[in-house]
Steps between C-alpha positions, in 0.01 A plus 500: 500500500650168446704532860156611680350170351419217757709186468693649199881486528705781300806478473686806286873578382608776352868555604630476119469840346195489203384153661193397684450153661161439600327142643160449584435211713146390606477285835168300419323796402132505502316624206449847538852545590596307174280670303719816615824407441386406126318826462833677631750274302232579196562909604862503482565248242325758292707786583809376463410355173396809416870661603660204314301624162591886546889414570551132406882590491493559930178305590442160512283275717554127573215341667525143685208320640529210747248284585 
């Protein structure tokens, strides 16, 4: 969804095993689209932090936010 989103730059690495590297990078977004992205961040923030709860000893999340 993110990839199919106008002016939205993804950029995703997962080439170490039991990683993933994901950035999100808006290109003067309009609202709508920002709205989006949030909702979308919101979405998977929650279910990884739900994965991080059920095995805390193999899931952890690490969030960084750049304005």
């Amino acid at each position: 969804m993110l990839q199919a989103t106008p002016q939205v730059v993804v950029k995703v690495d997962t080439s170490l095993r039991g990683n993933i590297y994901f950035s999100v990078e808006d290109n003067q977004c309009d609202a709508a689209v920002l709205y989006r992205l949030i909702t979308i961040g919101d979405f998977l923030e929650t279910g990884i932090t739900s994965l991080c709860k059920e095995y805390p000893e193999y899931v952890e999340i690490r969030k960084q936010i750049e304005a």
